[in-house]
C-alpha positions in Angstrom: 100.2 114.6 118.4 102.8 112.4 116.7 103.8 113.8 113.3 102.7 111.7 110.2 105.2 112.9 107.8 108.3 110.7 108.9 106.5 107.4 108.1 105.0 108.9 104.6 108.2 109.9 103.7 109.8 106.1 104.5 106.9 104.1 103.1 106.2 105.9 99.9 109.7 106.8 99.1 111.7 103.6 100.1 111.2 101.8 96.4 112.4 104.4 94.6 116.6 103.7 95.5 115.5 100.0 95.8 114.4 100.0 91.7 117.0 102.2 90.8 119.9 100.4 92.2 117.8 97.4 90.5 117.5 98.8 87.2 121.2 99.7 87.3 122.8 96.2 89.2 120.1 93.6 88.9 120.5 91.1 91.7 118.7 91.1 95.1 117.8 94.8 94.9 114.7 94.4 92.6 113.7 91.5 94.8 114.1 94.1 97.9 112.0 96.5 95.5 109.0 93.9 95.1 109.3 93.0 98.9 109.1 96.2 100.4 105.5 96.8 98.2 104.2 93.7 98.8 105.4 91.1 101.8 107.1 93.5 103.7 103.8 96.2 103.6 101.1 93.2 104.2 103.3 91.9 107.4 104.0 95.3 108.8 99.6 96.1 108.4 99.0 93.1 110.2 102.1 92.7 112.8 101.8 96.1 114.3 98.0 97.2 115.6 98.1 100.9 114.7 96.9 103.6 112.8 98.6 106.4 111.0 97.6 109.4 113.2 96.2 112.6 111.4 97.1 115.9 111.5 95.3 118.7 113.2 92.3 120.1 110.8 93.8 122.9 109.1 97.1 122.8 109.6 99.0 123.3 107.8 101.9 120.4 106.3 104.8 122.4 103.5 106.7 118.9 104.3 103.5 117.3 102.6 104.3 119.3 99.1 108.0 118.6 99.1 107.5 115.4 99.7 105.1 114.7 96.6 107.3 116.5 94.4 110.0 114.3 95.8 107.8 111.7 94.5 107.0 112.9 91.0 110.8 113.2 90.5 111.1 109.8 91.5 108.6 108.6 89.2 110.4 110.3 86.3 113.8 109.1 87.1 112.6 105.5 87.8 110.9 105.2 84.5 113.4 106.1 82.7 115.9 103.8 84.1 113.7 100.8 84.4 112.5 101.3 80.7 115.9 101.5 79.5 117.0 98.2 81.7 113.8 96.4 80.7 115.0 97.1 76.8 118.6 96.8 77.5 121.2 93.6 77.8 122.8 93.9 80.9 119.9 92.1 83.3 119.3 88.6 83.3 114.8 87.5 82.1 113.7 86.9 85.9 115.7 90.4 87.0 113.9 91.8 84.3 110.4 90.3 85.2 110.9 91.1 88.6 112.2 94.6 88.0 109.2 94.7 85.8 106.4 93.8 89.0 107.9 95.2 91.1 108.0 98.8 89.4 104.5 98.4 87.7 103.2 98.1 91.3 105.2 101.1 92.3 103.6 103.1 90.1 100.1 102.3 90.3 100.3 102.1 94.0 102.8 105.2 94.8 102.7 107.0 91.8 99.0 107.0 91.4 97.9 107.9 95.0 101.3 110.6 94.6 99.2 112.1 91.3 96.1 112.0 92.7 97.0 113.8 95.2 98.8 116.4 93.4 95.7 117.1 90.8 93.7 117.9 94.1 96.1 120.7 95.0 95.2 123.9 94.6 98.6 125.5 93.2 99.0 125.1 89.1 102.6 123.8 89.6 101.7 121.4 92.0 98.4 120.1 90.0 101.0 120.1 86.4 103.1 118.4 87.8 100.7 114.9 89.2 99.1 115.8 85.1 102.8 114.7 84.0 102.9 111.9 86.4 99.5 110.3 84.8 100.6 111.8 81.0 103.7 109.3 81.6 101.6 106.3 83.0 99.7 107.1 79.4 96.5 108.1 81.3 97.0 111.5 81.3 92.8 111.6 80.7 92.7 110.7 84.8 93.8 114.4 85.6 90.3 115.9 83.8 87.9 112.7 84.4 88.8 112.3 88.3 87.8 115.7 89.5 85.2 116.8 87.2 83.3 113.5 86.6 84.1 110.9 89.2 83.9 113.3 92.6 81.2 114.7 90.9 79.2 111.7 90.3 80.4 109.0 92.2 78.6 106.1 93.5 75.9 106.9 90.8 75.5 105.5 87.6 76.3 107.7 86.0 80.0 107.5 87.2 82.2 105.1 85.4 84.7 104.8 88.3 82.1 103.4 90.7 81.8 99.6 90.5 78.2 98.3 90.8 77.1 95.7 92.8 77.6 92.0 91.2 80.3 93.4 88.4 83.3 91.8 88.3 86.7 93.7 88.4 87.5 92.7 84.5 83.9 93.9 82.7 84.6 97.1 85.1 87.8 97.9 84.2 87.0 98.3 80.8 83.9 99.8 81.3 85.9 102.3 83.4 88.5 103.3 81.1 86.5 103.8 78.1 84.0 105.5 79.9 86.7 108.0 82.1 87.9 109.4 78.6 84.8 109.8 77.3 83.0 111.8 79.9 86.2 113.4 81.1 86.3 114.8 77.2 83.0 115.6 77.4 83.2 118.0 80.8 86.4 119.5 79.2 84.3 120.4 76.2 82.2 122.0 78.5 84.6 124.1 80.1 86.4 125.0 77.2 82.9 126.4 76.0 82.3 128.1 79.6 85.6 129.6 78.9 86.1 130.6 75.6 89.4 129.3 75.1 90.6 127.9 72.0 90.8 124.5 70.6 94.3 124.3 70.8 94.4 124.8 74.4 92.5 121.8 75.1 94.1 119.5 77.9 93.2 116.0 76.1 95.5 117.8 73.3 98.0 117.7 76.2 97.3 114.5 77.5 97.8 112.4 74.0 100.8 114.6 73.3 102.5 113.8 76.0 101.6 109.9 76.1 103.1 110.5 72.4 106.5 112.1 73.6 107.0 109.6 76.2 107.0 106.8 73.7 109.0 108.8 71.8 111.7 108.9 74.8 111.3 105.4 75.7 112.0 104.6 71.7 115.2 106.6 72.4 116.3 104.8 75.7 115.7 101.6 74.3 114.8 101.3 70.4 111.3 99.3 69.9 111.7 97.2 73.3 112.0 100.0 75.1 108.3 101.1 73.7 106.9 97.9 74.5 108.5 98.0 77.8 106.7 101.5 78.9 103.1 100.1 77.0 103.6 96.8 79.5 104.5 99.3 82.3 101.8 101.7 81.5 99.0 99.1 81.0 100.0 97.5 84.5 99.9 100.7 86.3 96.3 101.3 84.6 95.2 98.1 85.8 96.5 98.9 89.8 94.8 102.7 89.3 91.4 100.8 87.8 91.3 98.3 90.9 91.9 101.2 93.5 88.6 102.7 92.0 87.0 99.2 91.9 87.5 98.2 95.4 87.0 101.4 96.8 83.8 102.0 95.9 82.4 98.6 95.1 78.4 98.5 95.5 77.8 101.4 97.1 74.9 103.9 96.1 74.1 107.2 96.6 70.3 107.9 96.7 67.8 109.7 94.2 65.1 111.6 96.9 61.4 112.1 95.7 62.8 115.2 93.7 64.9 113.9 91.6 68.1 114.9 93.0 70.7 113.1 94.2 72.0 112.4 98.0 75.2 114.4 98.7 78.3 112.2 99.1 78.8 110.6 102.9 81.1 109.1 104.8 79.3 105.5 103.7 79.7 106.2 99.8 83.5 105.0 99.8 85.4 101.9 101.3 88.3 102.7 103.8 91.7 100.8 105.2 93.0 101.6 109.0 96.2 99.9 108.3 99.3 102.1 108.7 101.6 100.7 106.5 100.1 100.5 103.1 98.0 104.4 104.2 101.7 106.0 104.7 103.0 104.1 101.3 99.7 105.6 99.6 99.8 108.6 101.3 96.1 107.8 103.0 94.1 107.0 99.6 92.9 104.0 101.5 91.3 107.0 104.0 88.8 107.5 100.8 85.3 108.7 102.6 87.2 111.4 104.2 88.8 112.4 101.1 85.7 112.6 99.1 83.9 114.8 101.6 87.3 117.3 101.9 88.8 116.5 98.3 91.5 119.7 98.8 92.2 118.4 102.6 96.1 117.7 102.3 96.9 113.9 103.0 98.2 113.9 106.0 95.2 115.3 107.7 92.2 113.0 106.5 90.7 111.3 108.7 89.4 107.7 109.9 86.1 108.0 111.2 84.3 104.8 113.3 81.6 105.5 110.7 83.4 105.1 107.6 83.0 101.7 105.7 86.0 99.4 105.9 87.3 96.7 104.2 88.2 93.7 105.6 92.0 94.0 105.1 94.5 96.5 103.8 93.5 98.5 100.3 96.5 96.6 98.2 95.2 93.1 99.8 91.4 93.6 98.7 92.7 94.8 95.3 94.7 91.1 95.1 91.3 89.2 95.8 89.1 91.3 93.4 91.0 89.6 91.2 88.7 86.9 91.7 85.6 87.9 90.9 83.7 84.8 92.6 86.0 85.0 96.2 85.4 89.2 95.9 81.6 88.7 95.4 81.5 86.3 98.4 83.2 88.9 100.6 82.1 91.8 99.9 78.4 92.0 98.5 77.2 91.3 101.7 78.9 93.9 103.6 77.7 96.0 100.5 74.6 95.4 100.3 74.8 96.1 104.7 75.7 99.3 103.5 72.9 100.2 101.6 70.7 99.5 104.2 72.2 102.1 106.3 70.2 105.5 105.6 71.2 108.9 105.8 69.8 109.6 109.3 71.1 106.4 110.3 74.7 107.0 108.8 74.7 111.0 110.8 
């Protein structure tokens, strides 16, 4: 079997010198930057008929760890430098604004699937380090609220992450926000209560600490613009992070039995991508069924099942026309509500 990690490592990490060499020379290189996450990705998804192969189940992938913490790194050092070119004098406005795209898609699209990934792992390092990735993005909440609310209760009501059928991506995404730092406080409450630990150990004491000495840095690379400039980055990264959820798990229900109890998650509770691009460049969020049903399964061995709900085009193209709530409805609550007519011994 082909090995995955070359085209992972090429996808995901090819915007990183392209925003760099932007940040520090302006010019054509934050144009490359915005082109390789956007034209370049939706061309090579639909040009070339493929998809990423997967890696045998349980094997085992050490290229897979180095290659997120290559990542992280990235994330940090691109930050900085964009925040600090974004406040300083030496790039013309439309460098700047496309410097400013260009890296606000990085890190929702890159960065985000990059954290998400890490907070799955099951070394502290590993799962620290995607924490710091989100505390810098300012949503350093995501590391407690994904894993103990939204895998928990997702495609339920009483997940905020999981978009119901009709809502539009705006009334979600603040639905979603407000409610992921709620409940994610709320289950860390819990476990801090389980555990006995003390006040002062509590992660959301982390989280807004650390969204408070990243200000503080960005103040120091570039006085007051260079706050504004990580608030504008930060908010934009939110808003890719919030439309990942959105699309991926628009309409779809799990359901209550006679008893009460809830369905256990399937393959049909989460919307998927085949295209090969865009699933190396998000190290294979858009493979979201399979990730749900094995969330410590490294990325480069979830899988694409025949069953698994899919979307009509790539993850980052759907996320684009959610942005129209009335062209989104019109493609995708029928396949939704399709969906929900498919029962669990149906879906087996």
């Amino acid at each position: 079997m082909r090995n995955p990690m070359p085209y992972f490592a090429v996808a995901a990490l090819g915007p990183v010198p392209l925003l760099a060499a932007g940040a520090l020379w302006g010019g054509v290189w934050p144009v490359l930057a915005l082109a390789w996450i956007t034209a370049m990705a939706a061309v090579l998804d639909e040009a070339v008929a493929w998809v990423l192969p997967a890696g045998e189940a349980g094997a085992e992938f050490p290229r897979a760890d180095l290659l997120s913490i290559a990542l992280a790194c990235g994330h940090f050092a691109v930050l900085a430098l964009i925040v600090a070119a974004l406040a300083g004098a030496w790039l013309v406005p439309w460098e700047k604004a496309v410097l400013f795209v260009g890296t606000g898609l990085f890190m929702g699209q890159v960065g985000n699937s990059n954290a998400h990934e890490l907070i799955h792992r099951g070394r502290r390092g590993l799962r620290t380090l995607g924490t710091w990735v989100y505390v810098t993005m300012l949503f350093g909440h995501h590391a407690s609220a994904h894993p103990l609310v939204h895998h928990v209760r997702v495609a339920t009501p009483k997940d905020p992450n999981s978009a119901r059928l009709g809502e539009g991506y705006y009334r979600f995404a603040w639905r979603a926000w407000r409610g992921s730092f709620r409940e994610g406080l709320r289950a860390e409450n819990q476990r801090m209560a389980r555990a006995g630990r003390a006040w002062w150990r509590h992660s959301y004491l982390i989280y807004l600490g650390g969204a408070a000495v990243t200000l503080g840095l960005a103040g120091l690379l570039g006085g007051a613009g260079g706050v504004v400039a990580l608030l504008a980055l930060a908010g934009f990264a939110q808003s890719q992070l919030l439309l990942s959820d959105y699309v991926q798990h628009y309409g779809l229900v799990r359901r209550e039995g006679a008893d009460g109890r809830t369905e256990p998650v399937a393959e049909r509770h989460s919307w998927n991508a085949p295209h090969w691009f865009t699933s190396a460049m998000m190290l294979n969020a858009p493979r979201h069924s399979d990730h749900h049903a094995h969330p410590a399964r490294p990325y480069p061995n979830l899988r694409l099942t025949e069953a698994a709900p899919r979307l009509p085009r790539s993850l980052p193209v759907m996320a684009c026309v959610a942005l129209w709530p009335r062209l989104w409805r019109r493609v995708m609550d029928p396949r939704a509500l399709r969906q929900r007519e498919v029962g669990p011994l149906a879906a087996e």
